[in-house]
C-alpha positions as CSV (number, residue, x, y, z in Angstrom):
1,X,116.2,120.5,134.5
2,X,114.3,117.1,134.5
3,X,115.0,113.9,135.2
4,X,112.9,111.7,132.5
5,X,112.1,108.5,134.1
6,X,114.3,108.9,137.1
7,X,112.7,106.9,139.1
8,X,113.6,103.9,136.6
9,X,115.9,101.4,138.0
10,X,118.2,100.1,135.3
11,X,119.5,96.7,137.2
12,X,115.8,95.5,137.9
13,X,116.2,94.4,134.5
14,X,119.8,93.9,134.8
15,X,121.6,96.3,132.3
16,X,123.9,99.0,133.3
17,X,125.0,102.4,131.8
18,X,126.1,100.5,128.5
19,X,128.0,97.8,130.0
20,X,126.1,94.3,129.8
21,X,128.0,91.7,131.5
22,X,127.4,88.3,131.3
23,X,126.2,87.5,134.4
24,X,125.4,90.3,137.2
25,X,125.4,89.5,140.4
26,X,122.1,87.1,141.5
27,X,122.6,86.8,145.4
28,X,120.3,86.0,148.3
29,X,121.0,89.4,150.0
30,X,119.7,88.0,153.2
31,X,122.0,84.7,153.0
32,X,124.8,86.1,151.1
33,X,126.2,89.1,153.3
34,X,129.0,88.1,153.9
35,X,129.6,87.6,149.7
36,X,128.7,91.2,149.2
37,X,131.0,92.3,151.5
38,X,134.2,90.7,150.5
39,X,132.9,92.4,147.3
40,X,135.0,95.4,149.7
41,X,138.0,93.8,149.1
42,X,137.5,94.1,145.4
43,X,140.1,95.9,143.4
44,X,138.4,99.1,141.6
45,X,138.9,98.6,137.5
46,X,136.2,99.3,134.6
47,X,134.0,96.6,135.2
48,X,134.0,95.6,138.7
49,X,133.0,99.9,139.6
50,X,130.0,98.9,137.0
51,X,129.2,95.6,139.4
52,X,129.5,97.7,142.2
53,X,127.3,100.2,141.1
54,X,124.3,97.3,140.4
55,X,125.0,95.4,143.7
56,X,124.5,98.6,145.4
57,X,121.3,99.5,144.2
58,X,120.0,95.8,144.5
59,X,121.2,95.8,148.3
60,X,120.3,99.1,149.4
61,X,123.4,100.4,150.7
62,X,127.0,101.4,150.0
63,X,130.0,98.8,149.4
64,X,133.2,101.0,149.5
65,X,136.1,99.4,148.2
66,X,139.3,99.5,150.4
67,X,141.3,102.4,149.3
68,X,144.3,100.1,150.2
69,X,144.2,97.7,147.5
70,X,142.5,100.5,144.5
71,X,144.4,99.5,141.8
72,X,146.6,102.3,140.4
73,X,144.6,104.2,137.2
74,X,145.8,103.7,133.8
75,X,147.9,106.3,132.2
76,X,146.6,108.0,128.6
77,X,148.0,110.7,125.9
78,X,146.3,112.1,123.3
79,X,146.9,110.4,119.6
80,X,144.6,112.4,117.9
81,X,141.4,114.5,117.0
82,X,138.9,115.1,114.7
83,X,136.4,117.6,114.2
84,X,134.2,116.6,117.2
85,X,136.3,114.1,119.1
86,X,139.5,112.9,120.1
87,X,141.2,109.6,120.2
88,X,143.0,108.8,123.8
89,X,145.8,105.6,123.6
90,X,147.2,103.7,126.8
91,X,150.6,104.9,127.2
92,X,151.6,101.0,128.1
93,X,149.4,99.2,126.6
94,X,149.2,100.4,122.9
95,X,146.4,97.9,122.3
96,X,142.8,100.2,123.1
97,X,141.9,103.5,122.0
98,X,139.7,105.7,123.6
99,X,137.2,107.6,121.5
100,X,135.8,110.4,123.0
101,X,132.8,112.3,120.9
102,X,129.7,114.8,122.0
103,X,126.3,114.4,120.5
104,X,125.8,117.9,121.0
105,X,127.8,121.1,120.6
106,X,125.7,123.4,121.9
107,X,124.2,124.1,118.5
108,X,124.3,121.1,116.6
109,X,123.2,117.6,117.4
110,X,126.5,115.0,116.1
111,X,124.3,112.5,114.0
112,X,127.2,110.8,112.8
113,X,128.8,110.4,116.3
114,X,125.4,108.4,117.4
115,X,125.7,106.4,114.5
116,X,128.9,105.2,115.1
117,X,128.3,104.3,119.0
118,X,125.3,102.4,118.0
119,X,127.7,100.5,115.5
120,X,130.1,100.1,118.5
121,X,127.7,98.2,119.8
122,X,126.1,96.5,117.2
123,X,127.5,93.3,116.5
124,X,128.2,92.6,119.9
125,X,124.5,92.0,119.9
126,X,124.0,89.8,117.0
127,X,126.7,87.6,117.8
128,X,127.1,85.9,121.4
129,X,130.2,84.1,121.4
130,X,132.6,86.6,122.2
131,X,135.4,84.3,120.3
132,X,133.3,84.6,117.5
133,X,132.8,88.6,117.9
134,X,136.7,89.2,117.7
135,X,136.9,87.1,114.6
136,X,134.3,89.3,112.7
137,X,136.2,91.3,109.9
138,X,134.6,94.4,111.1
139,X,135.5,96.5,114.5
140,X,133.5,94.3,117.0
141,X,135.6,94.9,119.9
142,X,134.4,97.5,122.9
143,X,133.0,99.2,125.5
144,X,130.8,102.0,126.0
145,X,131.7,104.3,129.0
146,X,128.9,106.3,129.6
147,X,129.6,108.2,132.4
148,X,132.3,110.8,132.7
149,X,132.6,110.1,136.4
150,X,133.8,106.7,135.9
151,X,136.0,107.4,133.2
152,X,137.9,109.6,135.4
153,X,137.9,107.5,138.6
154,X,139.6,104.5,136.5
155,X,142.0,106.7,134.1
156,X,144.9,109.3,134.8
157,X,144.8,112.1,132.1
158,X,145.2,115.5,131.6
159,X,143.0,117.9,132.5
160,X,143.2,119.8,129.6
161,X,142.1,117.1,127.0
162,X,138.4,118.2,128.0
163,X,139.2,121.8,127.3
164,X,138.4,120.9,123.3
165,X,134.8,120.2,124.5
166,X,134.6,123.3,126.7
167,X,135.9,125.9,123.7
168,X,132.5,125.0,121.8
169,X,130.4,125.5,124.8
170,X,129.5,122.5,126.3
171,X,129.8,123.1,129.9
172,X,128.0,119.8,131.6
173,X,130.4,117.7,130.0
174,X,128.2,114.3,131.5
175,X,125.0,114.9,129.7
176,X,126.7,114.7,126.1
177,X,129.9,113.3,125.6
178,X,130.6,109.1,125.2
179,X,133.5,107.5,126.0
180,X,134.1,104.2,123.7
181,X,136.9,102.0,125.0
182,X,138.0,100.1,121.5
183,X,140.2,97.2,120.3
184,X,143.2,98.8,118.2
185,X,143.8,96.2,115.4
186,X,146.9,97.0,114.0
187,X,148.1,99.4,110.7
188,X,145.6,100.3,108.2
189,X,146.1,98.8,104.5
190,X,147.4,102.5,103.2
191,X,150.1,102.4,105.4
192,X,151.1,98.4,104.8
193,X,150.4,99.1,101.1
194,X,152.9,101.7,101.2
195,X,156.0,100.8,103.5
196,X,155.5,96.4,103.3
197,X,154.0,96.0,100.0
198,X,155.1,92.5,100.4
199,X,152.8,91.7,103.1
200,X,149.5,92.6,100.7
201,X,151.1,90.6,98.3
202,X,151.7,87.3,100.6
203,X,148.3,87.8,102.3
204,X,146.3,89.4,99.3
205,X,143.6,86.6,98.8
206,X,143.2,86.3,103.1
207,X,142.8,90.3,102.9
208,X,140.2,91.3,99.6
209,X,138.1,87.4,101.3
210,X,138.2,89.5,104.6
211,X,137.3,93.0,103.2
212,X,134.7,91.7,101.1
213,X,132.7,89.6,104.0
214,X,133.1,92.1,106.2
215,X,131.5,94.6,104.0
216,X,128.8,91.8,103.1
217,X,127.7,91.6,106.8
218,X,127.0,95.7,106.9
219,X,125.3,95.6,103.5
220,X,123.0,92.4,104.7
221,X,121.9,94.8,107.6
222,X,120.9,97.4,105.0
223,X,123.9,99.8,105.4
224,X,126.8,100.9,103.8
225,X,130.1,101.6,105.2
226,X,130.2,105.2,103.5
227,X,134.3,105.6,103.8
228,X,135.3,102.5,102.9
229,X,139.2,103.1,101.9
230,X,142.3,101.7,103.0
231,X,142.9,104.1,105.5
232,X,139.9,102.1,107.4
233,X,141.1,98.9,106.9
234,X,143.3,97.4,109.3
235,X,145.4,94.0,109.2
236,X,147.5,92.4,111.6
237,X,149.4,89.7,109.8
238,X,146.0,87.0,110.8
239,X,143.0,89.1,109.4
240,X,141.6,92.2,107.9
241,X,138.9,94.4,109.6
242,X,136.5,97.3,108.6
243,X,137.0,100.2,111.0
244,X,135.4,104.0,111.6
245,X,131.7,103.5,111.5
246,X,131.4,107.4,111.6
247,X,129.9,107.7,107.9
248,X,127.6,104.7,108.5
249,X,124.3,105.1,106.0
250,X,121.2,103.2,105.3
251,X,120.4,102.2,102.0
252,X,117.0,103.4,102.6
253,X,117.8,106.8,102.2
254,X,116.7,109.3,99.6
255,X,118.8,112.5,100.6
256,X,122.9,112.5,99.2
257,X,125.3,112.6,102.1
258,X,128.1,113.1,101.6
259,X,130.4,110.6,103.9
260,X,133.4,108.9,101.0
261,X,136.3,110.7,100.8
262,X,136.4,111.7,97.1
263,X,139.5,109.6,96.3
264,X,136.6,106.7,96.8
265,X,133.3,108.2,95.6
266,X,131.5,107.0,93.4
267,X,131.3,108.6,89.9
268,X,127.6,109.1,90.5
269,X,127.8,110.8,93.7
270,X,130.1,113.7,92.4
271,X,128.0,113.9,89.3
272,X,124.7,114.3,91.9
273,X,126.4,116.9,94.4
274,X,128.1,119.2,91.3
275,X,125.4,118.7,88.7
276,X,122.1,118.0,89.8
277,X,122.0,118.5,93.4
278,X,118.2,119.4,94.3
279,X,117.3,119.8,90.3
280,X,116.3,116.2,90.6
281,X,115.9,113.2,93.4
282,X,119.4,111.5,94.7
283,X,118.8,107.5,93.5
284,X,120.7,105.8,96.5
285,X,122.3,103.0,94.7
286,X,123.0,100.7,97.5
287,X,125.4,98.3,97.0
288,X,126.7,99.3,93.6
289,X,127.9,102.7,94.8
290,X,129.9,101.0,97.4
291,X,131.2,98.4,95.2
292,X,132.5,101.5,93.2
293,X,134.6,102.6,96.5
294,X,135.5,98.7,97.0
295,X,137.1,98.5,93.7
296,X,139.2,101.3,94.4
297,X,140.7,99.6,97.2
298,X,141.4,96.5,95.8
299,X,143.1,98.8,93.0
300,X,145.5,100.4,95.5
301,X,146.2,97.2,96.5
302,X,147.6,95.5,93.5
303,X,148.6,98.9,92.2
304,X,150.5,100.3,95.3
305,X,148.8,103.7,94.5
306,X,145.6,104.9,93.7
307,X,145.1,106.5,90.3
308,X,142.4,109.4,91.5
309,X,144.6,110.5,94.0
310,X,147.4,110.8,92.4
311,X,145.4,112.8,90.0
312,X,144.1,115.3,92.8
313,X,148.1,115.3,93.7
314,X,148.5,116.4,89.7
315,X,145.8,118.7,89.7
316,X,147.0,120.4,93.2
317,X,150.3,120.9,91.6
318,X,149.5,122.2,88.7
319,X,147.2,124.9,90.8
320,X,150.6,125.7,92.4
321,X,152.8,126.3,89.1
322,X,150.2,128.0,86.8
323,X,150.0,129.9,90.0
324,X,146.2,129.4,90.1
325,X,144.5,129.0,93.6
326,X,142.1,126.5,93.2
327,X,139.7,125.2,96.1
328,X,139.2,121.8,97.0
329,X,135.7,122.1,95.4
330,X,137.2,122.7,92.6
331,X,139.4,120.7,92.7
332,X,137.1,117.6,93.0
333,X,134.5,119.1,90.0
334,X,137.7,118.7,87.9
335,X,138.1,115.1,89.2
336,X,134.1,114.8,88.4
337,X,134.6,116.2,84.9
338,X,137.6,113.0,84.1
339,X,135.4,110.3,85.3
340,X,132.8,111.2,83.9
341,X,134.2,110.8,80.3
342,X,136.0,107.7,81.3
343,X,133.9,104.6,81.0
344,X,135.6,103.1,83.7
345,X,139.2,101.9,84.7
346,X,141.5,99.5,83.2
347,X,143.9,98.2,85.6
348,X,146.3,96.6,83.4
349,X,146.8,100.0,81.9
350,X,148.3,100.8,84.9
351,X,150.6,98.1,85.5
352,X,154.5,98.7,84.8
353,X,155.7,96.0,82.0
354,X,157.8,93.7,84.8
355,X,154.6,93.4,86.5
356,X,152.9,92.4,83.4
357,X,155.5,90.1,82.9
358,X,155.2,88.7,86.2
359,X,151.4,87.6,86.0
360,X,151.4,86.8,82.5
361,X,150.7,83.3,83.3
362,X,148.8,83.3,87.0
363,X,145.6,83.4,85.6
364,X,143.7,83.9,89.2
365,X,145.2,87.4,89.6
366,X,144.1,88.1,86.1
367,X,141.1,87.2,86.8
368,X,140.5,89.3,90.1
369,X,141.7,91.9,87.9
370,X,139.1,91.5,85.4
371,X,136.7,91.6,88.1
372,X,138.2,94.8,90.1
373,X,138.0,96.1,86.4
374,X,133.8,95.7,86.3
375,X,133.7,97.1,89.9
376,X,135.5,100.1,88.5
377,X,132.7,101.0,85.5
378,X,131.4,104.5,85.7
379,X,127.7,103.5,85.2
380,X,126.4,102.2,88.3
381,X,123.8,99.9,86.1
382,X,127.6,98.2,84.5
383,X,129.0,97.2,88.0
384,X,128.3,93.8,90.2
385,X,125.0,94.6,91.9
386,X,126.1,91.8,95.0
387,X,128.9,91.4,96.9
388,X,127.9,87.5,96.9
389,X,128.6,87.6,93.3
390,X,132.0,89.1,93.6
391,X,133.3,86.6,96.1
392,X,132.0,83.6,94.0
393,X,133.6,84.6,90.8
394,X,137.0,85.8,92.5
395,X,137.1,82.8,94.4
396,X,134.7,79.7,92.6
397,X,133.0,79.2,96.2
398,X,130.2,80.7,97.9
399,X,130.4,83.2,100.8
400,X,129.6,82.2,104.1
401,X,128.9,84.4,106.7
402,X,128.6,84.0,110.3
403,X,125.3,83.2,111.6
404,X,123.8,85.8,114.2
405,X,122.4,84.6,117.1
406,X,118.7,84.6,117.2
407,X,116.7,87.8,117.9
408,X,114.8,88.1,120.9
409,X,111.7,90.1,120.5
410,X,110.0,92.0,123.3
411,X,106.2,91.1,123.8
412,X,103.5,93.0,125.9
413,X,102.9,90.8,128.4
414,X,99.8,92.6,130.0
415,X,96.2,92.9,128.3
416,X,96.0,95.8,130.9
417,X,99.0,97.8,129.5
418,X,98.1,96.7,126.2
419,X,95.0,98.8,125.9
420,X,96.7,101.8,127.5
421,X,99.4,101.3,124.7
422,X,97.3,101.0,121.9
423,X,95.3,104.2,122.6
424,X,98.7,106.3,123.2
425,X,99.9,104.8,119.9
426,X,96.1,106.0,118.3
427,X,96.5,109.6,120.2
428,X,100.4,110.3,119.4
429,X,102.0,107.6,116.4
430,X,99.5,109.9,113.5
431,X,101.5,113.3,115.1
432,X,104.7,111.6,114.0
433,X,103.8,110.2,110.7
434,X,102.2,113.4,109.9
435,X,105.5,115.7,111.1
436,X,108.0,113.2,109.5
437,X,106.1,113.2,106.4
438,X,105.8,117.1,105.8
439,X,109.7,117.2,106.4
440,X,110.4,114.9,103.8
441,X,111.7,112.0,106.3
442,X,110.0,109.3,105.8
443,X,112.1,106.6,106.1
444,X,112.7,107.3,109.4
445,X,108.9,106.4,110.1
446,X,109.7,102.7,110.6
447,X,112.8,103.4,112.7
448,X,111.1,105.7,115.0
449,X,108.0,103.7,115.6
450,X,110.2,101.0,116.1
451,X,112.1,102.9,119.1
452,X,109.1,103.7,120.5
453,X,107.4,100.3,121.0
454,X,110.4,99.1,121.9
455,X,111.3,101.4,124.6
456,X,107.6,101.7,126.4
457,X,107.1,98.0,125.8
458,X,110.3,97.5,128.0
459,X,109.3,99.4,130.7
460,X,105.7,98.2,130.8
461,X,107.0,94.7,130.8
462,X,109.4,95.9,133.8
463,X,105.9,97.8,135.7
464,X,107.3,101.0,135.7
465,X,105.0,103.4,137.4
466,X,106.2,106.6,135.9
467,X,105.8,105.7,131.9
468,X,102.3,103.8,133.1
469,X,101.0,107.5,134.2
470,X,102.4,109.0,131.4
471,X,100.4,106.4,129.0
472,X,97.0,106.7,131.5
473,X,96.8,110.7,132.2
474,X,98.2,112.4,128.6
475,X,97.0,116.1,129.9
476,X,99.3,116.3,132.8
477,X,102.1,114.3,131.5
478,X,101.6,115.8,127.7
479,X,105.6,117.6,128.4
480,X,107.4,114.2,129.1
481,X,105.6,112.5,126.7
482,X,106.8,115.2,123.8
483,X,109.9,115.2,125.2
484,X,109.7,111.3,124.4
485,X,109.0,111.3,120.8
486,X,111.5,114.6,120.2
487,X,114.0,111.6,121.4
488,X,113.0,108.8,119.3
489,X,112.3,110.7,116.5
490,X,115.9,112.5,116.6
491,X,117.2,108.7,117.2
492,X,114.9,107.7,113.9
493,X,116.3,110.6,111.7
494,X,119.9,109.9,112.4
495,X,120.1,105.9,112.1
496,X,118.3,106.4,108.4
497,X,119.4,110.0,107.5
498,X,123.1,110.2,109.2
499,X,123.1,113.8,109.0
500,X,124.5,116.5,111.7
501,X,121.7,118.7,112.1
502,X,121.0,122.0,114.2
503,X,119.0,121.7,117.6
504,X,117.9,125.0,117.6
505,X,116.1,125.1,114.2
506,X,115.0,121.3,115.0
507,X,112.9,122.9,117.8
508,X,111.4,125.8,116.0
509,X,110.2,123.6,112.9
510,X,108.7,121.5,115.8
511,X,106.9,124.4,116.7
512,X,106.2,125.2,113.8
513,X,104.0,122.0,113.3
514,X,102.2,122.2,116.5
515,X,104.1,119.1,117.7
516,X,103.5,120.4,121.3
517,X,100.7,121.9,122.9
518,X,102.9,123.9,124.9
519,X,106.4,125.8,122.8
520,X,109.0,124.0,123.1
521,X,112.4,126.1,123.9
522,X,116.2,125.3,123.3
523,X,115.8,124.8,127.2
524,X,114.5,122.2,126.4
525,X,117.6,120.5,124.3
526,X,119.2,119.2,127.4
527,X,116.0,117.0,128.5
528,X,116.0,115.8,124.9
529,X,119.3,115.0,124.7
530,X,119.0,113.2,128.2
531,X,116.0,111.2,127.1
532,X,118.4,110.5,123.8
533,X,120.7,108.7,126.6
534,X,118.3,107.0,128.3
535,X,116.0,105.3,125.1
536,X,119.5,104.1,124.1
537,X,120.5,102.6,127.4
538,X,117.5,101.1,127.9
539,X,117.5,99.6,124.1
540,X,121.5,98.8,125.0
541,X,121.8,100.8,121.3
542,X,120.2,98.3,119.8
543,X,118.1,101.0,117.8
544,X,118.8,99.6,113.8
545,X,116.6,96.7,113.3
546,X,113.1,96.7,112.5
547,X,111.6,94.1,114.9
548,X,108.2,94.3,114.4
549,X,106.2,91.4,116.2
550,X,104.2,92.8,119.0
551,X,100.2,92.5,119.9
552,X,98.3,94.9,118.3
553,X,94.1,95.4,118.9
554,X,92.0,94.4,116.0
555,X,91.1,98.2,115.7
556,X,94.7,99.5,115.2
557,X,96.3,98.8,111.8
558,X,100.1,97.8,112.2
559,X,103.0,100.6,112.2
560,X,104.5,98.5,109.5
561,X,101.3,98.3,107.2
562,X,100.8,102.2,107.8
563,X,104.1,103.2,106.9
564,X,104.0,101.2,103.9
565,X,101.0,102.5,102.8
566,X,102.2,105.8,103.3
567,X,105.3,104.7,100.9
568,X,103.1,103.2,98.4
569,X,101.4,106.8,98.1
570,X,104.4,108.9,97.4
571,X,105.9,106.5,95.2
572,X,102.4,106.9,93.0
573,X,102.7,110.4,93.6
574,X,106.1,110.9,92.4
């Protein structure tokens, strides 16, 4: 098993194994001994094991701790588990969660998992005031934990809560799972809803202004939420935030996936997966599809209850007395069939008389019911388009957002390198338009291209001598460099696409293509999935934007102009 770029030291440009501190260490070595060794006397915890780890490979030699003074590890229990992960809590300190997921199973690469670590991370860089980070209404809060070792040197748990991982055959635990360490913000709005209905009530205004910015500030990146439902909201008497990133999905996307729970999906979305699926192509209508889901939440929360699934609850039951077994599927093509002869929903038709009574004359809930109303059409084409437009007619101001700190862009900084890069980008980018485009992906062009130039342009900028040969001498480093793009392109597909997808068959339509010279084999999975690791280390999972600013020659067209040209063509050609 290789080790792509191994001999690429990660602190010469000071970033760790996901953990970027604000400051790392910057000593004189030679003046500052004495400094680094007191660094003995440290106490071992998260953070000072990752500055540790940097000093160390800065100084040249080993700083051990004293074993006296290791502070004692932090007890966890298991709270619960999904289909591919499982949530750890502190047994004393009920405030973080541990989410521990795989990207790989052993047969299928976790798409969905990868998207929701790079959300992890994602506001965290585009906002630099931490202060300001925690106040986001979205989960903004955490730590990636990328190495098992380190995990279990700072935590007591049992041995058996790795066992999940082991039953579906992942045996080198280190080389897939990720640890995120995450704020816990309080109860979700299902459970308030339910149990305090007077706390929605008090708070309602601070909570819809919260859910509706919060959702803004994903949309203006070009992504929807995907679950959005009260079960992923969470308030704690001050603020509302939007939680579980796992069905995170761009709006550039032109395949259905199916991420909303169906007490929230859109209308359209059942109609596509029960009626047309494949007969025609998904329209991905952004923003209104989610508004859709949005408006369901906001009418469980003046309602105490939402209407859809208390009608799955009617049609489960009446399954049970007619003595009919029905299956969920059909179960939700009967939920499909109602909406879709319903033009939409009318909350007041919902509302109990005394409630009525109650808001006859406040005419500002009125009016937010009215709006909720016109989120709630069944024709996409009938609802708000903007979430901008929402907030200004429910609350006659509008929205501000946060302003995200400025981006930093990444330039070549060597003529030298640049002329090596440009002819690697001649020789290998026309392979990947060419592959992506024959499987029907191409809106993960942009994104892939993207993690490409990014990544090299990193490392050339840092002189690192192993991607430099791989650039200058393509026959004897043809291997790594596939292994490369089989990385960013995975990356690419999932950020845009979302969608779990088998390894094995991956490789084989790879082959298929002639990607590689030489056949790749399912061997082969554990260097991608390393080289997975590393490109997102590298780019500290920054791997969603579209930064494209860099020096190109005069003879090479840019990736961005290509790629549009390319989606000029199938536009005309559909």
């Amino acid at each position: 098993m290789t080790e792509f770029l191994s001999q690429y030291n990660l602190s010469e440009i000071d970033k760790d194994m996901g953990n970027k501190f604000d400051k790392l260490l910057d000593f004189d070595y030679q003046e500052e001994k004495e400094k680094i060794k007191s660094l003995q006397k440290t106490i071992i915890n998260e953070e000072s094991l990752e500055l540790l780890e940097s000093v160390e490979s800065k100084v040249g030699f080993s700083i051990k701790p004293n074993p006296e003074i290791r502070e004692s590890k932090i007890n966890l229990r298991y709270k619960t588990s999904g289909s591919n992960g499982i949530i750890l809590v502190e047994k004393d300190n009920p405030e973080y969660l541990y989410k521990i997921s795989t990207l790989y199973d052993g047969k299928d690469f976790y798409s969905s998992n990868l998207v929701e670590t790079i959300y992890y991370s994602f506001f965290k860089n585009k906002y630099q005031n931490p202060e300001e980070i925690s106040c986001l209404p979205v989960q903004s809060e955490s730590t990636l934990i990328i190495r098992l070792s380190m995990f279990i040197e700072k935590y007591n748990c049992d041995s058996n809560i790795f066992e999940k991982f082991r039953q579906i055959g992942i045996s080198n635990l280190d080389d897939y799972l990720i640890i995120v360490k995450m704020k816990s913000y309080g109860k979700d709005l299902h459970t308030i809803s339910m149990k305090n209905p007077n706390t929605v009530n008090t708070n309602f205004g601070t909570i819809i202004k919260n859910i509706i910015m919060g959702l803004a500030l994903l949309h203006n990146e070009s992504i929807l939420h995907g679950d959005l439902k009260t079960q992923n909201l969470v308030y704690d008497n001050t603020s509302c935030k939007i939680i579980d990133f796992g069905g995170i999905k761009s709006t550039k996307s032109n395949l259905y996936q199916r991420t909303c729970t169906i007490t929230t999906r859109p209308p359209e979305d059942l109609i596509y997966e029960y009626e047309i699926d494949g007969k025609q192509p998904y329209i991905n209508y952004g923003a209104r599809s989610e508004i859709w889901s949005l408006g369901v939440v906001f009418m469980e929360l003046i309602l105490k209850d939402n209407p859809i699934h208390k009608l799955y609850n009617r049609l489960m039951i009446f399954t049970k007395e007619e003595c009919i077994v029905l299956k969920n599927i059909e179960i939700e093509i009967g939920i499909k069939n109602i909406l879709k002869k319903k033009s939409g929903y009318d909350i007041f038709q919902h509302l109990d008389k005394e409630y009525l009574a109650q808001i006859e004359s406040n005419l500002q809930i009125k009016k937010i019911i009215h709006i909720v109303n016109n989120m709630l059409r069944t024709n996409p084409h009938e609802r708000y388009s903007s979430l901008y437009e929402i907030y200004h007619l429910m609350f006659d101001e509008t929205m501000v957002l946060p302003v995200k700190k400025e981006e930093i862009i990444e330039i070549l900084k060597s003529e030298i390198y640049l002329e090596i890069f440009n002819n690697f980008r001649k020789q290998f980018y026309p392979k990947i338009y060419d592959f992506l485009i024959e499987n029907k992906l191409i809106y993960s062009i942009l994104s892939t291209i993207n993690i490409i130039d990014r990544f090299i342009i990193i490392l050339l900028n840092n002189d690192n001598q192993e991607i430099i040969e791989m650039l200058s001498d393509y026959e004897q480093n043809y291997d790594k460099i596939i292994l490369m793009l089989c990385g960013a392109i995975t990356i690419g597909i999932s950020v845009i696409y979302s969608d779990s997808f088998n390894m094995h068959d991956f490789i084989k339509i790879l082959n298929l293509f002639s990607f590689s010279k030489n056949k790749l084999t399912d061997e082969h999975i554990i260097d991608i999935i390393q080289v997975i690791v590393q490109i997102l280390t590298i780019l500290e999972y920054d791997v969603i934007d579209e930064k494209f600013n860099y020096s190109y020659n005069d003879d090479f067209t840019s990736v961005k102009t290509i790629y549009e040209e390319y989606i000029s063509f199938v536009n005309q050609s559909s």
